[in-house]
N, C-alpha and C positions, 0 to 999 in steps of 0.2 A: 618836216616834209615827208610823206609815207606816213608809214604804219614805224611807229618807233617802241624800240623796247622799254618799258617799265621797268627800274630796279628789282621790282621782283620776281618779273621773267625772267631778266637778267643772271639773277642769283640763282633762280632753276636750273636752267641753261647748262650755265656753270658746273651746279652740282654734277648734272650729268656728265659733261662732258669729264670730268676731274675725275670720278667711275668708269671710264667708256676703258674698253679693253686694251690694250699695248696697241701699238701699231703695227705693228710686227704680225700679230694675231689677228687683228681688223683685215689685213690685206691680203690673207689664204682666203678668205670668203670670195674673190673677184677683182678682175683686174679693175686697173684704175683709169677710166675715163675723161681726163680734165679739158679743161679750155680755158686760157686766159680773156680774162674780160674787163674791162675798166669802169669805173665810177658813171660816165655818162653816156655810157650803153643803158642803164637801167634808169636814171632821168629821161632821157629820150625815148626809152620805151616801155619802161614798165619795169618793176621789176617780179613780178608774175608772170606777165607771156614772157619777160627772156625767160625765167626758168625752165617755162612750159615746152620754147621753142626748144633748148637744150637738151630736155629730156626726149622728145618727142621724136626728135631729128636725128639727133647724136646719142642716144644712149648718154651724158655726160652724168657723171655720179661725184666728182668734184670741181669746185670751182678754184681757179687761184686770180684771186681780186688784186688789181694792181693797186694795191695801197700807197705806194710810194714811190715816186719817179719827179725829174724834169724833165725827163723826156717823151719825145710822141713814138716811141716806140711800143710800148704799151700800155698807155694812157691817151686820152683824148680823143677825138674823132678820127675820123683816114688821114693821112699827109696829105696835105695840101697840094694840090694839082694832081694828084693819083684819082683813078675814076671813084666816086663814090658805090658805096654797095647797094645794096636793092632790100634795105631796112632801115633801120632810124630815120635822124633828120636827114633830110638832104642838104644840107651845109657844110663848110668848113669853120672849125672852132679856132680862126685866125689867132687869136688871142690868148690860147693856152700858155698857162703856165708851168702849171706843173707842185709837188709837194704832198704831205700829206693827206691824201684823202677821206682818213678815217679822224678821230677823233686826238687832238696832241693832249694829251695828260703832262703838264709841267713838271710835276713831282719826281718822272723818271729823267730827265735832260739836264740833270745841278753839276753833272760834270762835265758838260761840253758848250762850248760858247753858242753852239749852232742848234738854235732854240725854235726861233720863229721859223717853223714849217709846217703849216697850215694853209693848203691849197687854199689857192681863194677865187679857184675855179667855180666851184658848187657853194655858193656862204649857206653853214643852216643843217650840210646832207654829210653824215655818216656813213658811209657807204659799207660800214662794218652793221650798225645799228640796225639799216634798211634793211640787208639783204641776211643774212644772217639768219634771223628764228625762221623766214619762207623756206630757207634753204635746209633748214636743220628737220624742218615738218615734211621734205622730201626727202630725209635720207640722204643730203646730200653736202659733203666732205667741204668745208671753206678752210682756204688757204691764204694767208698775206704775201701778195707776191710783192718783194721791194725792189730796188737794183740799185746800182752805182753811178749814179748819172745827178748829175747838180749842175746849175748855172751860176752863173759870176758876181750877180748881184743881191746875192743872200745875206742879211746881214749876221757877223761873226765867222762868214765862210773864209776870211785872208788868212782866218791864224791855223786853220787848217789847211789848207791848199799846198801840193806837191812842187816844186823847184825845180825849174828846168836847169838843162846842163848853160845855158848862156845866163841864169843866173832870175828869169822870170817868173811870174808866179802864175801857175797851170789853172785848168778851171776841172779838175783832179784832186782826191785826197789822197794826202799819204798814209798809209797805213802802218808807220813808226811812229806817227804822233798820236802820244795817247788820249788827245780829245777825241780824233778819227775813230779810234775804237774803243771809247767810252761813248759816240754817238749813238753807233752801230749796236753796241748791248742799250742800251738807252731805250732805240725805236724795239728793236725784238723785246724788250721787259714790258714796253707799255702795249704793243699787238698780245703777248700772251698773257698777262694778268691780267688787263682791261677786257677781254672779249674770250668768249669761249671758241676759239677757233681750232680747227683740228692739226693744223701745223699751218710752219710757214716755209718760204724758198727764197732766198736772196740770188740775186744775180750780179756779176763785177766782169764786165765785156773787156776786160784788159789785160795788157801785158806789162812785162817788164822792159827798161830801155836799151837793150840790145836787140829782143827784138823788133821793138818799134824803129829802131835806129838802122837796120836792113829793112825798114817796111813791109816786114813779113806776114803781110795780113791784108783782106781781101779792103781795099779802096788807102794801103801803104803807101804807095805811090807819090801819096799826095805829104806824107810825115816829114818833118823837119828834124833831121837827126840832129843839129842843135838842140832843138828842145825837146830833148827825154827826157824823161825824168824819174826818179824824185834825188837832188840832191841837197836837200833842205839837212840842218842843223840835228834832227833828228833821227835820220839816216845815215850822218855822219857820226853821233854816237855810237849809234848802232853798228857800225861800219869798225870804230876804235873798236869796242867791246871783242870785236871776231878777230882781232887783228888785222884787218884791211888797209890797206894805205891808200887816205881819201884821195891823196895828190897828186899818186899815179890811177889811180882808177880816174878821175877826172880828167887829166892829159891823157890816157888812154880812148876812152869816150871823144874825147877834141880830136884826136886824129881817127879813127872811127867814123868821126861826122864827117871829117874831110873826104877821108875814104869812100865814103859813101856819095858824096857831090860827087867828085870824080867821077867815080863810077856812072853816076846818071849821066853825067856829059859826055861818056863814050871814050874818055880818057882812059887807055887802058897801061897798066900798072908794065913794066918790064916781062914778071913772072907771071902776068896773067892776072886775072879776080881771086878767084879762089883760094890761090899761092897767097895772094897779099893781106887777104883777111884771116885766114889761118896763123900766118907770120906773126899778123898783129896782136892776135889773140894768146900767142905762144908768148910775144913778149911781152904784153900786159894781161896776167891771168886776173888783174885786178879785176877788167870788164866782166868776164862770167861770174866772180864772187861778188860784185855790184849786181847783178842779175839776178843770183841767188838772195841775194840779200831782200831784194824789192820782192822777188814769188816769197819768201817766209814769208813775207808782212801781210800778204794776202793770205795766204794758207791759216795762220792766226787767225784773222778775222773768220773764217770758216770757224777753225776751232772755238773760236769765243763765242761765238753764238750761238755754235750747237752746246757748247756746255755750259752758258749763262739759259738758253732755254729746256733745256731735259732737269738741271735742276728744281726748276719754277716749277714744271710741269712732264714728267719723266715720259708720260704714255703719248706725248706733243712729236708730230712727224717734224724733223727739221734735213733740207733739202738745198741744194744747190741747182742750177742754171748753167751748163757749164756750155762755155760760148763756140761758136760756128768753127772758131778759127784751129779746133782742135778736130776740123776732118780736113784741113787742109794745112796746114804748117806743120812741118815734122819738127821743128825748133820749141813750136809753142806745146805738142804734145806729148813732146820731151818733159813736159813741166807740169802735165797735168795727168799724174800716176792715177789709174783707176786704186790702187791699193792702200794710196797714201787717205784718200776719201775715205776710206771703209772705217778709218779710223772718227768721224766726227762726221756721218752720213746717215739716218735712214732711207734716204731716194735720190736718185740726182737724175737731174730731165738734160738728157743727151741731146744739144744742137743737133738736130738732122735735117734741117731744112733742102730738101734736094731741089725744090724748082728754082729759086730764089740761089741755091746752091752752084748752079751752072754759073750765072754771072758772077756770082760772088767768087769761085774757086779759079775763073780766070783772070778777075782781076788780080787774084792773090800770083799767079804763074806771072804774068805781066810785071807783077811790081817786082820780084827776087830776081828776075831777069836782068834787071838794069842794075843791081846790087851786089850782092853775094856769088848769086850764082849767073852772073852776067857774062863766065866761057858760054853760058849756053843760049841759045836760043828760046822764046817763050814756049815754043811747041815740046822743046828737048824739056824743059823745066817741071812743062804739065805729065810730058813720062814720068821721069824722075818721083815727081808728086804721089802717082797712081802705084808706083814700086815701093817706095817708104813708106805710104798711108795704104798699101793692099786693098786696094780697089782699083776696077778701070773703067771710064767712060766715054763720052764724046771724045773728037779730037777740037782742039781749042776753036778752029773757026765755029762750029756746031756748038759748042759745050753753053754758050751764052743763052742763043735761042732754043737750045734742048733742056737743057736744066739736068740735075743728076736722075739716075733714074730711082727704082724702089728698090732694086738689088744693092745701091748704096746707101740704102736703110736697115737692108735687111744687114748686111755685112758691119755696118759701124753698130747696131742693135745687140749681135750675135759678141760682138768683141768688148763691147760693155759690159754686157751679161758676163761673160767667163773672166771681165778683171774685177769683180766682186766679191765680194762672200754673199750668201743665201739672206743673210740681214739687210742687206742695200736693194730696195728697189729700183728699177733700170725701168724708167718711163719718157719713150724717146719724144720729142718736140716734134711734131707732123707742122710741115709747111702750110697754111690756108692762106692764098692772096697775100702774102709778103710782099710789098710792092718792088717793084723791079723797073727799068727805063725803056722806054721804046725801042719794040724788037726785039727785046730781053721775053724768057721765058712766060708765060701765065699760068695760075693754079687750074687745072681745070678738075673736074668729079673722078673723070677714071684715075690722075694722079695722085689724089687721096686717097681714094679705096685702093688702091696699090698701093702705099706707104702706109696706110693702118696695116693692113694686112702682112706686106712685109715685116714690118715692127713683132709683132704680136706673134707670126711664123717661127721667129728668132727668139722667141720664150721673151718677150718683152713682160714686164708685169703688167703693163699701160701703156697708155698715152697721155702727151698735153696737146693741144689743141691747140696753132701757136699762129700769129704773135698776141693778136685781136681782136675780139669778134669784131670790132668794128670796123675792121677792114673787109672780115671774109662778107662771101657772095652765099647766097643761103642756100643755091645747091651743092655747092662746094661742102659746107657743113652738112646739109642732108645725105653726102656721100659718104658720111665719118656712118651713119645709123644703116647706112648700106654694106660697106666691109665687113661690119658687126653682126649682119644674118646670115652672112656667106657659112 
């Protein structure tokens, strides 16, 4: 389907790219311009005028292809019942499924049961093969964007799959078992050998189960603190090896979860909220070394990939995605050291989604309200919030239909940037059309070119472009090629 690479373009390609300069060096030439885009934005349109639109509109000089998801986050058409944009088809692709949408090479996947992933959205379309040599004859940077997102009906996905504390099986991987992350180098070994690409970015929108267990994150509300997770077999090794006592950490977590019902029911404890999760925490320190337990497992997979890929390919950018809920949860950004990255990072694309951000940062004050921090009221929470994470904006009635503003790009842009070293590029995520619910905020053009610019103000190296083109509104993007001449 397209224009497909020959083996021995292929092998050119390659050559070159296997020469092309450090990354490190490539990136003092000029900031970096990305936008994520998926497989059937360029079926539906082309994949020549997107380019062209890209370039023409957006200044864009990289792309990062959603190679791998189950989710419609950054794969597939717009979400379904969200207005459509004013390009592609005008449909909803009901039927997505979701998987690899470049090419599976078998030879890399002998050590993990979780084989067959081969979208079979597009039968026939490489979306690495397609767009790739047009993109490389403009100069322009291609990225595998993957994430962490699977559904239930994969076959060989049960023997991976995370344990909740009641004892079920999550539609989550654990990141202790080591098919998880023999997957994980698996798909990074077959995107960097198979395809000359100029790096990749993985993305993992998760926590660990304490703070999911307080619902400390924006749409929490809705979490079963029963089912946190991961307490599977190999967590529990993992757990022996440190010396952790699975038995109290477990009974710890059970009353935890009770805690936490309670607290939703308005049932307030003698010594108050606060007093009684503290208490509980004081006397099962099990719970935080269960917590630390579950972030190493993650932080690993960071690590393994960036040094199963800079082996393969040393001068290959390898990047992270680091998710929303680290401009609003002081718990969860307790966990996510800019210094600890520096160590297994050339780039990490900063969530700063500020339109999409209003709603999201009040649903998150909402849900710790009724939890943790449930002496206070939602309003007191969202202070509290703006004091711990240094920033201030809306007041919550406002904050949903206002959204954040640019100054809270420029300020989470500014504090990326000084927790780095000069090696880590800082390329913040710009909100375009995120969808949102009725009455909730909308992207509009001056909100972009105020968040480009912001960004970029704050010494950003870049931008990405976020979530999908094929959500954004095409003057929303032609706002991004307007910030850019200011």
């Amino acid at each position: 389907m397209g224009v497909t690479l020959s083996r021995r373009d292929f092998t050119k390609l390659m050559a070159a790219a296997t020469v092309a300069p450090p990354f490190s060096q490539q990136a003092r030439s000029g900031r970096t311009i990305g936008i994520q885009v998926g497989a059937v934005s360029f079926l539906d349109e082309g994949v020549d005028p997107v380019l062209d639109r890209f370039q023409r509109d957006a200044n864009v000089n990289a792309l990062f292809i959603a190679t791998f998801t189950y989710g419609r986050g950054i794969a597939g058409r717009q979400v379904p019942g969200q207005p459509l944009p004013d390009h592609g088809k005008q449909e909803y692709d009901v039927d997505f499924h979701g998987g690899n949408f470049a090419k599976t090479h078998e030879q890399f996947y002998t050590a993990t049961s979780l084989k067959q992933i081969q979208a079979p959205d597009h039968p026939g379309f490489d979306v690495l093969v397609e767009v790739l040599p047009r993109a490389q004859s403009r100069r322009m940077k291609t990225f595998c964007w993957y994430e962490d997102v699977f559904r239930r009906d994969l076959e060989g996905i049960d023997r991976l799959q995370e344990v909740t504390l009641s004892g079920k099986k999550a539609n989550t991987l654990c990141f202790h078992n080591p098919e998880v992350q023999a997957f994980w180098q698996a798909l990074t070994e077959d995107y960097v050998r198979s395809y000359p690409i100029d790096g990749v970015m993985w993305g993992s929108e998760r926590q660990g189960p304490f703070g999911n267990a307080i619902g400390a994150s924006h749409g929490g509300a809705g979490a079963d603190p029963f089912e946190v997770k991961c307490f599977c077999n190999f967590c529990r090794s993992a757990a022996k090896s440190r010396g952790i006592d699975m038995n109290r950490a477990v009974e710890g977590y059970k009353k935890l979860a009770a805690l936490v019902r309670d607290s939703r029911a308005s049932l307030r404890p003698l010594d108050g909220y606060f007093v009684s999760y503290w208490r509980l925490l004081v006397k099962y320190p099990e719970i935080l070394a269960w917590e630390t337990l579950w972030n190493d497992g993650q932080q690993s997979a960071y690590a393994n990939i960036y040094k199963l890929a800079k082996s393969i390919r040393s001068e290959i950018a390898v990047g992270w995605h680091v998710w929303h809920n680290n401009s609003f949860s002081p718990f969860y950004r307790a966990e996510q050291d800019y210094a600890d990255f520096c160590q297994y990072s050339d780039f990490l694309k900063v969530v700063m989604y500020n339109n999409c951000g209003g709603p999201r940062l009040a649903s998150y004050a909402n849900s710790v309200s009724h939890t943790i921090l449930a002496d206070f009221s939602p309003e007191e929470v969202l202070d509290f919030t703006y004091k711990t994470q240094n920033y201030e904006e809306a007041n919550l009635a406002e904050l949903p239909s206002k959204g954040l503003s640019a100054n809270y790009v420029r300020r989470e842009t500014r504090r990326a940037v000084n927790g780095v070293t000069s090696a880590v590029k800082i390329w913040p995520g710009i909100d375009i059309d995120i969808p949102t619910s009725k009455g909730e905020k909308k992207t509009e053009p001056q909100d972009v070119r105020e968040a480009v610019q912001a960004a970029l103000d704050a010494d950003a190296d870049g931008v990405i472009l976020s979530r999908k083109y094929s959500e954004m509104r095409l003057s929303n993007l032609q706002a991004v090629g307007g910030a850019l001449r200011v």
